[in-house]
C-alpha positions as CSV (number, residue, x, y, z in Angstrom):
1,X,0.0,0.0,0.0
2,X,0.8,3.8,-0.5
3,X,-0.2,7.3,1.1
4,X,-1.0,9.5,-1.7
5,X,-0.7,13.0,-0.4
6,X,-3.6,15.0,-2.6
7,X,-3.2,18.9,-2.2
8,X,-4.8,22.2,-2.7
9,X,-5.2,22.0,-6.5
10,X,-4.9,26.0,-8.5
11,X,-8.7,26.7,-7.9
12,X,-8.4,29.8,-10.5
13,X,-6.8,33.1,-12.0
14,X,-5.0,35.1,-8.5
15,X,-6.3,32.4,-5.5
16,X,-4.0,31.9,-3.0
17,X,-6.0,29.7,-0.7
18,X,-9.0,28.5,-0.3
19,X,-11.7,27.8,2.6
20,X,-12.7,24.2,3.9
21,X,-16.3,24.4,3.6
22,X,-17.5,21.3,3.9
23,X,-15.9,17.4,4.1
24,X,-17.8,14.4,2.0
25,X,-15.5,12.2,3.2
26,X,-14.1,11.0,6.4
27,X,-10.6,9.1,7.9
28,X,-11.1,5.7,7.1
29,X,-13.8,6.0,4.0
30,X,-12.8,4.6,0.9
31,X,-13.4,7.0,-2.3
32,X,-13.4,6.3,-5.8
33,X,-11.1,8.1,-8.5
34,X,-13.4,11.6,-9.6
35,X,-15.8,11.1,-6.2
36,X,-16.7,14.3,-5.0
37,X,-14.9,14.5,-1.4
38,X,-14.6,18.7,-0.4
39,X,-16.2,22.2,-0.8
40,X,-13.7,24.9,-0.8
41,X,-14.9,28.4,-0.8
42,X,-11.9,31.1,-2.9
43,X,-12.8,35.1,-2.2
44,X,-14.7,34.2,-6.0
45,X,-16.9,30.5,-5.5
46,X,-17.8,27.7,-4.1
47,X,-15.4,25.1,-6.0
48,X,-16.7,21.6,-5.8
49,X,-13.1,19.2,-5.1
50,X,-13.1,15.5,-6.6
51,X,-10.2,12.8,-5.7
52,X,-8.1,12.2,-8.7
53,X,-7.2,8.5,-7.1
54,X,-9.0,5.3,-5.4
55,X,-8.3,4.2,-2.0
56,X,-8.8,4.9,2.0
57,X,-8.6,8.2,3.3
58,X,-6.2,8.3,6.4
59,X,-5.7,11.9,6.6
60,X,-7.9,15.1,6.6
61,X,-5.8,18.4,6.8
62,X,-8.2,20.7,8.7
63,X,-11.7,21.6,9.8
64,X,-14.8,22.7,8.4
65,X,-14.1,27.0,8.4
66,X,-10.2,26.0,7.8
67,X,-7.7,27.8,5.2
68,X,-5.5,25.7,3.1
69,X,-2.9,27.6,0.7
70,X,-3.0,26.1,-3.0
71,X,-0.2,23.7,-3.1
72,X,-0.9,22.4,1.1
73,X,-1.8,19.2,1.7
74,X,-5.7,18.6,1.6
75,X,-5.9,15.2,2.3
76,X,-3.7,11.8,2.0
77,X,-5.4,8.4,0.6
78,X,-3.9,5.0,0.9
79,X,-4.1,3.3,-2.5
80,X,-3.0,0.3,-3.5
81,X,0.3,-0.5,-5.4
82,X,3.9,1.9,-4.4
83,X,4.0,5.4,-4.2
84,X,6.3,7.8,-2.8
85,X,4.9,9.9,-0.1
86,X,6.7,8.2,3.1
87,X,5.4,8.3,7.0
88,X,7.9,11.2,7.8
89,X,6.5,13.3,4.2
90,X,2.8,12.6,5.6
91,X,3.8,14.5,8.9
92,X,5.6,17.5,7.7
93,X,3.0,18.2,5.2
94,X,0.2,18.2,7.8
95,X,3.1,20.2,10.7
96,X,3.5,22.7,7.7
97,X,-0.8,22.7,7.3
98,X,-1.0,24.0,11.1
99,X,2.4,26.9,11.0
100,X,0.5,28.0,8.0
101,X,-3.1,28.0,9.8
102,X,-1.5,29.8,12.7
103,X,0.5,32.2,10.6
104,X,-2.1,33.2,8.5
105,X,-3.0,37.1,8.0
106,X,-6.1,38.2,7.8
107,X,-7.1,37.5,4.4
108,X,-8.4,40.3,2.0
109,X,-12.3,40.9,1.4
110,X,-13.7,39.9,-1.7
111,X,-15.9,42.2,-3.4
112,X,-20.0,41.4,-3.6
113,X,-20.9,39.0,-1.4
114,X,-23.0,39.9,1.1
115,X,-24.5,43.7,1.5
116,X,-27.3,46.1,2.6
117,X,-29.2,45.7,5.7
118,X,-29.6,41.8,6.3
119,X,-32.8,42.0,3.5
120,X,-32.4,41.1,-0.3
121,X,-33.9,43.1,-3.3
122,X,-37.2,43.4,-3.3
123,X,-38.0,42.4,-6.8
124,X,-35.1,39.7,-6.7
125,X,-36.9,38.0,-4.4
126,X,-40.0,38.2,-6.1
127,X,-38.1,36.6,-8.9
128,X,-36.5,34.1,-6.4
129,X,-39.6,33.3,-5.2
130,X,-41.9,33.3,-8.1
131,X,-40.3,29.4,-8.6
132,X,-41.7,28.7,-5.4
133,X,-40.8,25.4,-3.0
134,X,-43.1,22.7,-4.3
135,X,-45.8,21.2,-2.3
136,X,-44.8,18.6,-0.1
137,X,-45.2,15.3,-1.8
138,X,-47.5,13.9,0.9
139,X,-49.2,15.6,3.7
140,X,-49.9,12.5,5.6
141,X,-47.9,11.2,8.5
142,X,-44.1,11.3,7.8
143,X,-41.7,8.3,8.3
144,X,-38.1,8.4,8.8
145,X,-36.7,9.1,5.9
146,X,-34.4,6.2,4.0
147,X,-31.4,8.5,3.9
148,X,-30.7,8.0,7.2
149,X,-29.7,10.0,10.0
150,X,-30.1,13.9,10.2
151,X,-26.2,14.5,8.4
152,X,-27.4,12.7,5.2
153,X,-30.7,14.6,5.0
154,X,-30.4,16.8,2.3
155,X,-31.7,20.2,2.6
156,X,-30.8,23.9,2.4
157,X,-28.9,25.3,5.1
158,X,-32.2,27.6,6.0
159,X,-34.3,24.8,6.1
160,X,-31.9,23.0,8.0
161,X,-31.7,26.4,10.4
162,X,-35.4,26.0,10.8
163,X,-36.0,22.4,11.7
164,X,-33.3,23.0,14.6
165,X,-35.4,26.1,15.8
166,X,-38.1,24.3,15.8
167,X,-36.7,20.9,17.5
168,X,-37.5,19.0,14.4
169,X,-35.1,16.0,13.0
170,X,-35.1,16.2,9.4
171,X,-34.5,12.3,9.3
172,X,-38.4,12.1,10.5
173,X,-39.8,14.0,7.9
174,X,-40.6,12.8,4.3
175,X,-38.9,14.7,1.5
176,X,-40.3,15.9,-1.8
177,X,-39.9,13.3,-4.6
178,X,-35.7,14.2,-5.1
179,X,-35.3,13.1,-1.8
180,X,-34.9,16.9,-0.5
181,X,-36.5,18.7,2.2
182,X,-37.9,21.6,1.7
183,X,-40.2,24.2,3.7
184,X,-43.0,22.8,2.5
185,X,-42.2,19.4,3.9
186,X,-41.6,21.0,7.3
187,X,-45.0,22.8,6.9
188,X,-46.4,19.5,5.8
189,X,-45.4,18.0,9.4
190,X,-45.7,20.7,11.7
191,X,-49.4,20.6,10.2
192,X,-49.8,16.8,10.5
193,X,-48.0,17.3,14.6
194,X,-50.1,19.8,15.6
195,X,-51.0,18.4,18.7
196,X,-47.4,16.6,19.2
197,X,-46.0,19.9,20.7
198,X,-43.8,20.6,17.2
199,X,-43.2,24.9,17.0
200,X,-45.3,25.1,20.8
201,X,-45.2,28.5,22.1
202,X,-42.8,28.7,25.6
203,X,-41.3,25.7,24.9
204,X,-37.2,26.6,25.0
205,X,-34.9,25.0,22.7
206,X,-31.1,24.0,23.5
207,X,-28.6,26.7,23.0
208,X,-26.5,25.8,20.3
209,X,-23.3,26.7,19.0
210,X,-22.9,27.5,14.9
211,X,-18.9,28.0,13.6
212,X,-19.1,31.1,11.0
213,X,-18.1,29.6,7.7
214,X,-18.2,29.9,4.2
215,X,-20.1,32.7,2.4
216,X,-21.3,33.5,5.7
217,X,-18.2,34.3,7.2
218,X,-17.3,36.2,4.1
219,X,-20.9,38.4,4.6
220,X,-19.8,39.1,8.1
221,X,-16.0,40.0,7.0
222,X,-17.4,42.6,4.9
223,X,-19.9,44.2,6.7
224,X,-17.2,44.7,9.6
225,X,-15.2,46.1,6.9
226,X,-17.5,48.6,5.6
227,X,-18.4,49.8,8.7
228,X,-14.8,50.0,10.3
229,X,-13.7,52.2,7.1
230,X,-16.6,54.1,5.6
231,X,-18.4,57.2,7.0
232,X,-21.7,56.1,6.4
233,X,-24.6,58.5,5.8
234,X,-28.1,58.0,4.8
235,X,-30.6,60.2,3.1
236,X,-34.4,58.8,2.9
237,X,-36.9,60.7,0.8
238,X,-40.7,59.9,-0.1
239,X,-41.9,59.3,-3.5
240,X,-45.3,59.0,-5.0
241,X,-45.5,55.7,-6.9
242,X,-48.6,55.7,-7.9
243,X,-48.6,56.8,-11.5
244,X,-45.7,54.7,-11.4
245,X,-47.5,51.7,-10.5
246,X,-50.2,52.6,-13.1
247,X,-48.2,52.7,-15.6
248,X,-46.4,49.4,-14.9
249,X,-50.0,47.5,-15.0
250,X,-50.3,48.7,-18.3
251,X,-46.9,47.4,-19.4
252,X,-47.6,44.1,-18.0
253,X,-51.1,44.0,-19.5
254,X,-49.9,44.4,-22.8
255,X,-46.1,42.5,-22.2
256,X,-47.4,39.4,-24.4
257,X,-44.3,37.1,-24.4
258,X,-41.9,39.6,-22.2
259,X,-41.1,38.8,-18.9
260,X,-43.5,40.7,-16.3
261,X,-42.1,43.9,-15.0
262,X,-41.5,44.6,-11.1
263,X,-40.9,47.7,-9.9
264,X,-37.3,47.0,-9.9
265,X,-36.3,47.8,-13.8
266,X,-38.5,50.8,-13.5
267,X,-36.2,52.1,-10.4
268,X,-33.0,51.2,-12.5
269,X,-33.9,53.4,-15.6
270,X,-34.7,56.2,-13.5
271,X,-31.1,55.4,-11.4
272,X,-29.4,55.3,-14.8
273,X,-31.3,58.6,-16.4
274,X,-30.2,60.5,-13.5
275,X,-26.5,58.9,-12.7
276,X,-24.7,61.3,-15.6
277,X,-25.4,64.1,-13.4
278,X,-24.0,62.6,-10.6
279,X,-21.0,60.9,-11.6
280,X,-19.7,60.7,-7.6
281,X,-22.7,58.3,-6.7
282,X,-21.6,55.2,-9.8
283,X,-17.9,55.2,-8.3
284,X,-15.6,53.3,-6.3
285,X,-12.7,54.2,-3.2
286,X,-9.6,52.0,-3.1
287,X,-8.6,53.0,0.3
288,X,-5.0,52.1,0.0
289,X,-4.0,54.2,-3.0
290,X,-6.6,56.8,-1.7
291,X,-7.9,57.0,-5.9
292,X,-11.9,57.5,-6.4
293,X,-13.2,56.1,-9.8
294,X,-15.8,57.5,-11.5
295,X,-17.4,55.0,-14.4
296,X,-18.9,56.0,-16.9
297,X,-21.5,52.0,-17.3
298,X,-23.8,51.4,-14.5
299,X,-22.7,48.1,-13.3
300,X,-25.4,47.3,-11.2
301,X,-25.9,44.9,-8.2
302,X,-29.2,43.7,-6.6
303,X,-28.7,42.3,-3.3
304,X,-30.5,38.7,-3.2
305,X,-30.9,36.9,-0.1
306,X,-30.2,32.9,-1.2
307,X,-30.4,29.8,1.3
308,X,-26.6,30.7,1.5
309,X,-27.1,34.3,2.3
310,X,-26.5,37.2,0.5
311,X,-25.1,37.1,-2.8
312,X,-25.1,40.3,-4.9
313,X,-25.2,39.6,-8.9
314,X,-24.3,42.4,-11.3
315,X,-26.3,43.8,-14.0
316,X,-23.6,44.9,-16.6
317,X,-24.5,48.2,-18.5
318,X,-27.8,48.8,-17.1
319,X,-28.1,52.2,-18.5
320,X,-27.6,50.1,-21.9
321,X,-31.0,48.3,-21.1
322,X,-34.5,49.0,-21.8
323,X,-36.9,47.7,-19.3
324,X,-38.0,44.6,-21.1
325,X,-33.9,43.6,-20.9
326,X,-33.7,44.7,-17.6
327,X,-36.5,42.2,-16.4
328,X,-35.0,39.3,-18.2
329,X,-32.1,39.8,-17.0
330,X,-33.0,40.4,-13.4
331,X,-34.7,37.4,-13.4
332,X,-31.6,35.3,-15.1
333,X,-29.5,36.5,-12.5
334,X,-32.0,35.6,-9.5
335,X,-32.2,31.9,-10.4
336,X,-28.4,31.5,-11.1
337,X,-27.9,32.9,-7.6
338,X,-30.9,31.2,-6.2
339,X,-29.1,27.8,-7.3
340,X,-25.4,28.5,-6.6
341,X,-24.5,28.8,-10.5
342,X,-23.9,32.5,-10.5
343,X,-20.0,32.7,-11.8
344,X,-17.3,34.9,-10.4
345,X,-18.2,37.3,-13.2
346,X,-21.6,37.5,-12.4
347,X,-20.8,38.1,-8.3
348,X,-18.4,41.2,-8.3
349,X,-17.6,44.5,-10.5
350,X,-20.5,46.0,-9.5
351,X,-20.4,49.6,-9.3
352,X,-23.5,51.2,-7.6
353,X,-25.9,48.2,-5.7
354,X,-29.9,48.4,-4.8
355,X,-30.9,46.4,-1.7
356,X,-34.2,46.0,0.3
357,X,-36.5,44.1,2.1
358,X,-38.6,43.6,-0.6
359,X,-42.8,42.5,0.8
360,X,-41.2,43.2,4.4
361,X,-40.4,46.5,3.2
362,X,-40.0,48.9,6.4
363,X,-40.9,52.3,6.5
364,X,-36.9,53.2,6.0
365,X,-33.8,51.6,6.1
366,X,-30.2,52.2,6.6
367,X,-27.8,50.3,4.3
368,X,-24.5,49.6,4.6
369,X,-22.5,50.5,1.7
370,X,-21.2,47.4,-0.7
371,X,-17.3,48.3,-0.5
372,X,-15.3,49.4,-2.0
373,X,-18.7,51.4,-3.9
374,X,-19.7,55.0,-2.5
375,X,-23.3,54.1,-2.7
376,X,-25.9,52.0,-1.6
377,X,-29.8,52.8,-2.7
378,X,-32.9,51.1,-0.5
379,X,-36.4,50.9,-2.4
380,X,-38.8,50.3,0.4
381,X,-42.3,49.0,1.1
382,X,-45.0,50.6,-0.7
383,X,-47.9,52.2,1.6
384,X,-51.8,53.4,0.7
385,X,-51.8,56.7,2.6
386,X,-54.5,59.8,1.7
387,X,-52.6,62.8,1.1
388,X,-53.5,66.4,-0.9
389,X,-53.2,66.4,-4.3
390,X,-54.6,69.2,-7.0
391,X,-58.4,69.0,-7.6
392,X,-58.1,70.5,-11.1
393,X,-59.5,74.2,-10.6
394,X,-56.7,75.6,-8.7
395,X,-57.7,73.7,-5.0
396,X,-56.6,70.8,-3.5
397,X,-58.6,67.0,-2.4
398,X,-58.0,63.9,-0.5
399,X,-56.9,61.1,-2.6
400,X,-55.3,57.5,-1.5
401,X,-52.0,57.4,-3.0
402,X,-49.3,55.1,-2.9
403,X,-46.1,55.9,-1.5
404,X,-42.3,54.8,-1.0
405,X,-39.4,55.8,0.6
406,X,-36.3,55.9,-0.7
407,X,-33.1,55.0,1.7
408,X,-29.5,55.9,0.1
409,X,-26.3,55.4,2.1
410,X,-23.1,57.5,1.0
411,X,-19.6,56.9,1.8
412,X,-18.8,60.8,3.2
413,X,-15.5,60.9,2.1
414,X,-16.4,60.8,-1.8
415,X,-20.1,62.0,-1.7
416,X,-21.5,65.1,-0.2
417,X,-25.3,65.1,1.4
418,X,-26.3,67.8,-1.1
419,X,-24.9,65.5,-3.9
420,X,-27.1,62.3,-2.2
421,X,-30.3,64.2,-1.4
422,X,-30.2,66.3,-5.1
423,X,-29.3,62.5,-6.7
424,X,-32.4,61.2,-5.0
425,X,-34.6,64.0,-5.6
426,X,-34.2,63.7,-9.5
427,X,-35.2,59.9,-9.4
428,X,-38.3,61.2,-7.5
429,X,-39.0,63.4,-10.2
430,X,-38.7,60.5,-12.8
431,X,-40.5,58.0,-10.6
432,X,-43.4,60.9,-10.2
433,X,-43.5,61.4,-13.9
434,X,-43.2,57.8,-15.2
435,X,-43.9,59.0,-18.8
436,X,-40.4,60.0,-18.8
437,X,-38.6,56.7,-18.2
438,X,-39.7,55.6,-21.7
439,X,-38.2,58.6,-23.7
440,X,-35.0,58.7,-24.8
């Protein structure tokens, strides 16, 4: 027999090391040449690792949450037959695995993943959602499912969240036809469990403790970061969106084979009519050569919450994009982050980013700025309120309108308030007058 000693393979373009996300594989399993056996998580993706032998894994070179440089050892498999990796080689790759884990700097912050105020775009969720969780295959008493214990459940990691909230074992409740559980099949049994005591009010559940890894750990690496260097500032005006509204019923009335329009492409055109007048709001701030750039596309991110956690896709050239465009590309982008295939490309560039809370809404919020960008811009929910409005012959009435704040937070080293509030205030105008989104 010999110890094969498999290492951090060149995950991409400029990656130095990479994140142990999470093992398939444990000391003593055997795996098959092109298994799948690790999830390691670069400052760009998610990389899906497969064994390029057969044999018995003997060695596993760190923990879930875990940084491994490309070229350390990941993992050593016995095979079968000679090879050269001796006792001694084995050890000092693993010794040199922990000086490098100990050494290690704090590693730099990628760009786009994870931003706003802990909510997603509003219209990127609708799209996330409009594909909605099927219904549970069988609402009639669950049996433990064939998969086994809990750990070979498969689920997302917010359903998984949820069933430990709620003191549930996912091996007990009966997955949708691929064998995966989804909300609907915890719905499915807390409904059947009524009476059992499942999601009782008063009842307290163990305290539990969660490592921070993976694209979470990146979210929370850059939200520190944002706040420890930028000078936030937010601006929140009211708009009018009724007209608005109106005129986006119409659109959709007659879209015929288009994709339907949210409010989101709307709020883009008017972002992109007004950005050339503000060129310090589209702009980024690299802090260490203390240089502010000013581009001339709107590279645009939504912020879209994901069972992951916030991902941020990019619209390239938004002000290049007529609403129709803009829908069917808001929506391509939801679903690849909705299911993990959003590439590298797709995740950072961004230049200016919209985030919100979508049907939660709120009647403001403060986001924090998507560094290294200047800006941030919050659409929130929309309200029925009565308000004054002209009567026609020169008085005024009581009318229901519908209405929306708009939150933006500025990084007050590149961009002034009057700059933020007179930015805002012209997409007011645009939102108020809708008729002038569609002219050139």
């Amino acid at each position: 027999m010999a110890k094969f000693i498999f290492k951090m393979p060149d995950v991409g373009e400029g990656v130095a090391e990479a994140e142990v996300v999470e093992w398939h594989v444990k000391v003593g399993e055997r795996v098959e040449e092109d298994q799948h056996i690790v999830d390691v998580m670069t400052d760009k993706a998610t990389i899906d690792i497969e064994s390029p032998v057969s044999g018995v894994v003997t060695t596993l070179a760190g923990e879930v949450g875990d940084t491994i440089a490309i070229g350390g050892m990941l993992l050593v498999i016995e095979t079968e037959g000679e090879g050269e990796a001796t006792e001694e080689e084995v050890e000092a790759a693993a010794g040199q695995i922990e000086d490098d884990m100990s050494d290690a700097p704090e590693k730099p912050l990628p760009q786009g993943e994870g931003v706003g105020d802990g909510g997603s775009t509003g219209e990127a969720s609708e799209v996330l959602t409009s594909s909605e969780t099927p219904a549970p295959s069988n609402p009639h008493p669950p049996t433990p499912s064939p998969q086994g214990g809990g750990d070979k459940v498969l689920a997302s990691p917010a359903v998984r969240q949820r069933a430990r909230d709620l003191g549930i074992d996912l091996a007990q409740v009966k997955p949708a036809a691929d064998g995966r559980v989804r909300h609907a099949d915890l719905d499915a049994f807390l409904a059947y469990n009524a009476g059992s005591g499942f999601g009782a009010a008063g009842r307290a559940r163990a305290d539990e403790t969660i490592k921070v890894i993976g694209l979470r750990k990146r979210i929370a690496q850059n939200m520190a970061a944002a706040k420890r260097h930028i000078p936030h500032f937010t601006y929140v005006e009211e708009c009018d969106v009724t007209d608005l509204e109106e005129l986006r019923a119409q659109l959709n009335a007659a879209r015929g084979e288009k994709p339907k329009l949210t409010l989101l492409p709307l709020l883009i055109t008017a972002i992109c009519k007004v950005i050339p007048q503000f060129p310090m709001i589209n702009a980024r701030y690299d802090d260490e050569a203390n240089v502010v750039t000013r581009y001339g596309a709107v590279h645009l991110g939504m912020a879209a919450q994901t069972d992951s956690g916030l991902m941020v896709p990019v619209i390239r050239d938004a002000q290049s994009r007529n609403l129709w465009q803009l829908a069917r590309e808001i929506g391509r982008l939801a679903e690849a982050a909705r299911s993990g295939k959003a590439t590298s490309e797709e995740l950072s560039g961004s230049t200016l980013t919209v985030t919100s809370l979508g049907p939660l809404g709120g009647v403001a919020t403060t986001p924090v700025i998507n560094r290294p960008e200047v800006a941030i811009i919050g659409p929130n929910r929309i309200v029925e309120r009565p308000m004054f409005v002209p009567d026609g012959m020169g008085g005024e009435r009581i009318a229901k309108r519908k209405l929306m704040n708009i939150s933006i937070s500025c990084d007050h080293r590149v961009v002034d308030g009057h700059d933020a509030a007179s930015f805002i205030q012209g997409v007011k105008r645009l939102i108020e007058t809708p008729a002038l989104l569609l002219v050139d």
